[in-house]
C-alpha positions in Angstrom: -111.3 29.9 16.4 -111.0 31.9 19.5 -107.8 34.2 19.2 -105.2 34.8 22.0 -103.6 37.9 23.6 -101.2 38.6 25.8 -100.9 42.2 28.1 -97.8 43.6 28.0 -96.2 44.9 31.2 -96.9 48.4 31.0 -98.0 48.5 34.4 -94.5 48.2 35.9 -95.3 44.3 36.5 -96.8 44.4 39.5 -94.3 47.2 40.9 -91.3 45.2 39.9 -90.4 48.6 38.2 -89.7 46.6 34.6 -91.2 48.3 31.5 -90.1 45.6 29.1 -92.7 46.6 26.7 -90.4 46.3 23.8 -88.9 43.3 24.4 -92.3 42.0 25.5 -93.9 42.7 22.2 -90.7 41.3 19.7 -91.5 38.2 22.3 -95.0 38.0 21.9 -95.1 37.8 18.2 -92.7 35.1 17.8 -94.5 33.7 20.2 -97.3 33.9 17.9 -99.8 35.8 19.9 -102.5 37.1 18.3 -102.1 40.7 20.0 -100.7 42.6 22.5 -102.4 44.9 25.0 -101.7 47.6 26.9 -103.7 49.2 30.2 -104.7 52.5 31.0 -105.2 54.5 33.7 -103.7 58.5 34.2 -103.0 57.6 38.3 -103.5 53.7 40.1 -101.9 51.8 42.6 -98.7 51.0 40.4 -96.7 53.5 38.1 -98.6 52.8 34.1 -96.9 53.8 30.7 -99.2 55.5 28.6 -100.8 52.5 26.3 -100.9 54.7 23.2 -97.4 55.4 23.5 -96.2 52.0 24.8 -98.1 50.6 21.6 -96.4 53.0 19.3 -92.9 51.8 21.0 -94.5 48.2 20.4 -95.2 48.9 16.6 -91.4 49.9 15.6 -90.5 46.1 16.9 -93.3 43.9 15.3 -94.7 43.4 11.7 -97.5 41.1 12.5 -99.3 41.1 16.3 -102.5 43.3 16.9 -102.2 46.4 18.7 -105.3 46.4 21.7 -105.8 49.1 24.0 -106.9 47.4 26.8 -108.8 49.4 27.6 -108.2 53.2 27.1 -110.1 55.4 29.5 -111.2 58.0 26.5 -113.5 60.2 28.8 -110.3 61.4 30.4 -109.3 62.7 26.9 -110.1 65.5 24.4 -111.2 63.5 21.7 -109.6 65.3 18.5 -106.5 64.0 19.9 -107.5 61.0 20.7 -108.0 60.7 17.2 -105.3 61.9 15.8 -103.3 59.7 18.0 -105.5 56.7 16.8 -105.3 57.8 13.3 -101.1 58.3 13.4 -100.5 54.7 15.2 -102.4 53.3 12.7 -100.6 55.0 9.9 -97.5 53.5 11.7 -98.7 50.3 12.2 -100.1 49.4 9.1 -103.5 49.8 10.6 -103.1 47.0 12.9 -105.2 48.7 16.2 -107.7 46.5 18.1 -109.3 49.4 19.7 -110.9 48.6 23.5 -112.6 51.8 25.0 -113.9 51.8 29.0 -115.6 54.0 31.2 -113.2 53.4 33.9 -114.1 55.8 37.2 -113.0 53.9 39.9 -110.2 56.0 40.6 -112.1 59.2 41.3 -108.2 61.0 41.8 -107.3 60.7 38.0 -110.2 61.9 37.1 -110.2 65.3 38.9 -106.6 65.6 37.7 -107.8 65.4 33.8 -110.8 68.5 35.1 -113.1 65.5 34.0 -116.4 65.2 36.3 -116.5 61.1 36.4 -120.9 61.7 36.1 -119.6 62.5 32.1 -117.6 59.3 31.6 -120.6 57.8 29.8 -121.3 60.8 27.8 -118.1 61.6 27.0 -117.2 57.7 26.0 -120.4 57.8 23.5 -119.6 61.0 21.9 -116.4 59.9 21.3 -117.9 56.6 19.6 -120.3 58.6 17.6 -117.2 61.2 16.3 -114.5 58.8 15.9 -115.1 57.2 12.2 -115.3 60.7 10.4 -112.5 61.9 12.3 -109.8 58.8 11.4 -112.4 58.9 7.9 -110.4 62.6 6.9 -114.2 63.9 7.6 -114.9 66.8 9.9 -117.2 66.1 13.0 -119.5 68.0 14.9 -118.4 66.9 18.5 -121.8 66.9 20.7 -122.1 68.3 24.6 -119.5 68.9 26.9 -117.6 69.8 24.1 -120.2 71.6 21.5 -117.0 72.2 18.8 -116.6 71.4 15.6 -113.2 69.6 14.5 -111.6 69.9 10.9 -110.6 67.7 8.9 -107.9 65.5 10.5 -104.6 64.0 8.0 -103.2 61.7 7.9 -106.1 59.3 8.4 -106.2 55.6 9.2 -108.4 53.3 8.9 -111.4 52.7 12.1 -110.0 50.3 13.7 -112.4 47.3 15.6 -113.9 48.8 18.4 -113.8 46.6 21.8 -116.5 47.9 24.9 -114.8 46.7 27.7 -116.8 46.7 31.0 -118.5 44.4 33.0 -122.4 46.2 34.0 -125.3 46.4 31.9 -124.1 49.7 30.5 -121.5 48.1 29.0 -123.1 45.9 26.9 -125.6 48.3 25.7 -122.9 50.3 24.5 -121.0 47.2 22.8 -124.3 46.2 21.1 -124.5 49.8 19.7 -120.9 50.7 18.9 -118.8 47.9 19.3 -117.4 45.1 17.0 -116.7 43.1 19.7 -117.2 43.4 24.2 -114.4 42.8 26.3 -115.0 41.6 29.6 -113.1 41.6 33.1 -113.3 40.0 36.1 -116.1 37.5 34.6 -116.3 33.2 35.3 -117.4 30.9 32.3 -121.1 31.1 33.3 -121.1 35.1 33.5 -119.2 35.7 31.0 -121.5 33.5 28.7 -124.4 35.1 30.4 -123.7 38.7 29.4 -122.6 37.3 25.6 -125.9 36.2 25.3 -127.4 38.9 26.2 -124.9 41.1 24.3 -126.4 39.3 21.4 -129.8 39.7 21.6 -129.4 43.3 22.2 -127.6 43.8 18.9 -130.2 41.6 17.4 -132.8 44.1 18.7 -130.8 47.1 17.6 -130.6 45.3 13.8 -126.4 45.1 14.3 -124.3 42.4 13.2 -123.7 40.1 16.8 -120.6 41.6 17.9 -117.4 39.4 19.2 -117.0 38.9 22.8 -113.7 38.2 24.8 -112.7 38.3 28.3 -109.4 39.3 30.0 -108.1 37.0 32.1 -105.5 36.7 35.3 -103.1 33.8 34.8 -99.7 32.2 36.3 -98.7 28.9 35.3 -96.0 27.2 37.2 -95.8 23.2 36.7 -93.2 22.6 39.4 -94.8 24.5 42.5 -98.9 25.5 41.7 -99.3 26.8 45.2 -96.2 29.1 44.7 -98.1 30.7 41.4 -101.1 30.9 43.4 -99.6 32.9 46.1 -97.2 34.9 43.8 -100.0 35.9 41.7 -102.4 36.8 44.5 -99.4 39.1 46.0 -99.3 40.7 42.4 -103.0 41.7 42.1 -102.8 42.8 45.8 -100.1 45.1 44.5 -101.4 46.2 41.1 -105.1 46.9 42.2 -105.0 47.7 45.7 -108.6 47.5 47.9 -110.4 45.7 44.5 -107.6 42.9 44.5 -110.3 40.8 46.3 -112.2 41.0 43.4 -109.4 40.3 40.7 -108.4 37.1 43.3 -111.9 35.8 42.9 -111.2 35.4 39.3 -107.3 34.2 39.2 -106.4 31.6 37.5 -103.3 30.1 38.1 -101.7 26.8 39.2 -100.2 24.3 36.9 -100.3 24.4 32.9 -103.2 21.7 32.4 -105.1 23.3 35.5 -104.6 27.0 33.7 -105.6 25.3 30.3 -108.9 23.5 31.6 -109.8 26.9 32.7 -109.2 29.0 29.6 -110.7 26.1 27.8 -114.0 26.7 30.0 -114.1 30.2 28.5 -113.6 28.8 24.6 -116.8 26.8 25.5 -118.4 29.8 26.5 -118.1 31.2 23.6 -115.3 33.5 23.8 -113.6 35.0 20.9 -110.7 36.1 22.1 -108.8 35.6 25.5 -106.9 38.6 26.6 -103.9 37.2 29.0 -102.8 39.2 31.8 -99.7 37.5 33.7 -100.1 38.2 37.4 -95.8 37.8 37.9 -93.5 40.1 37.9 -91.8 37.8 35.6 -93.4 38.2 32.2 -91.6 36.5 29.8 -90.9 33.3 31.9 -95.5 33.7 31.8 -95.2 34.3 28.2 -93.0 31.3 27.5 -95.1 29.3 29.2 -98.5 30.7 28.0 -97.2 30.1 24.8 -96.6 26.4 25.0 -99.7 25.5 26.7 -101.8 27.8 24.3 -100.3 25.6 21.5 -100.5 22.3 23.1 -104.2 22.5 24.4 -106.4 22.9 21.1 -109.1 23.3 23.2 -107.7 26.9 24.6 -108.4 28.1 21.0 -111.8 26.3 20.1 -110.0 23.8 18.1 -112.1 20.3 18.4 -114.7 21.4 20.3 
């Protein structure tokens, strides 16, 4: 059964300037979403919590809902901290992180802000992949080139959490196939999306690796009583929130009215996704969540149920 999460609005919601993450998380699990998710980016077009932190606020308020960094840009970090950050949310949690790691580099700014050449974001990302187990295992780690240093033992430890590659190239998926328990993809239709699953799983198959999940993150809006009025309202939020790439977010919207929203998260059930990531373009997000909510639970087909 595909599982369902929801983003929380940690990007200001759409430069509304509400940071409603705690609210939006107590909301979201009695909502009974699956997860909860939080972006990341150092500098972008709108203001953006830091996830790890805005996930740590989210833990305190919850008991049940998965944690997902969605997805963190680890390249632009050292990554004994990382780790230890990782390793004391989880400790906090109850071990409840769903772990999505990108490459990011599309904002070139943030990156020469960190004193991280954006060339490394691959290297850096792998090494990261390769450390991470013995460090949140207690275990000290050898940490390969740029870094060349060896980290203690870290404590506490928690558990590895499941590891999602987000991205969309053929990098990505290599990379999912060799260190990932599942691939998390953006900006994807059904037929691409099933596309690069397929070929996530014959790469894993070649590498002798268990085939690893895939899901997709998703732009939605739901409003029954005026669809045009979502469409529009959403297409001014990703104009807002991702500046000269909105045209490609816009290419992948989907918003309108609640069996029109369903029909097309159902499309990416039958694709064979695993998990749907919900990202409200609104600036409202619990009036989205609501209504996410009720759809999610009325349309079987939205979580593979009866297919």
């Amino acid at each position: 059964m595909t599982d369902v999460g929801i983003v929380l609005p940690s990007s200001g919601a759409g430069d509304s300037g509400r940071y409603g993450v705690v609210a939006a998380a107590g909301l979201a699990e009695e909502l009974a979403f699956d997860s909860i998710w939080a972006s990341d980016h150092l500098a972008f077009h709108t203001g953006m919590l830091e996830p790890v932190t805005v996930l740590a606020a989210a833990a305190a308020v919850t008991e049940r809902v998965g944690l997902g960094t969605g997805v963190l840009l680890a390249a632009l970090r050292n990554p004994a901290w990382t780790a230890k950050q990782l390793a004391s949310l989880q400790v906090l949690s109850g071990d409840r992180i769903l772990l999505g790691i990108g490459v990011g580099g599309e904002n070139p700014a943030e990156w020469a802000a960190a004193g991280v050449p954006v060339w490394q974001r691959g290297l850096r990302t792998d090494a990261l992949l390769g450390a991470l187990p013995a460090l949140l295992g207690g275990r000290p780690a050898r940490l390969p080139a740029p870094w060349e240093a060896e980290v203690p033992a870290l404590a506490p430890t928690g558990a590895m959490p499941p590891v999602w590659i987000g991205g969309r190239s053929a990098a990505a998926i290599e990379r999912a196939a060799r260190h990932g328990d599942g691939w998390l993809g953006l900006w994807f239709d059904p037929d691409r999306f099933a596309v690069r699953r397929d070929a996530l799983h014959a790469r894993a198959g070649a590498l002798g690796r268990p085939e690893p999940q895939a899901g997709v993150i998703v732009f939605v809006h739901v409003d029954d009583r005026d669809p045009e009025h979502a469409r529009a309202e959403a297409a001014r939020f990703l104009d807002v929130q991702y500046g000269g790439a909105a045209a490609g977010a816009r290419r992948h919207l989907v918003a309108g009215t609640s069996a029109e929203v369903a029909k097309a998260l159902a499309a990416f059930t039958s694709a064979g996704a695993d998990l749907l990531v919900l990202l409200p373009a609104a600036a409202d997000y619990p009036k989205q969540y609501r209504r996410l909510a009720a759809l999610v639970a009325e349309e079987p087909l939205v979580r593979g149920r009866g297919l």
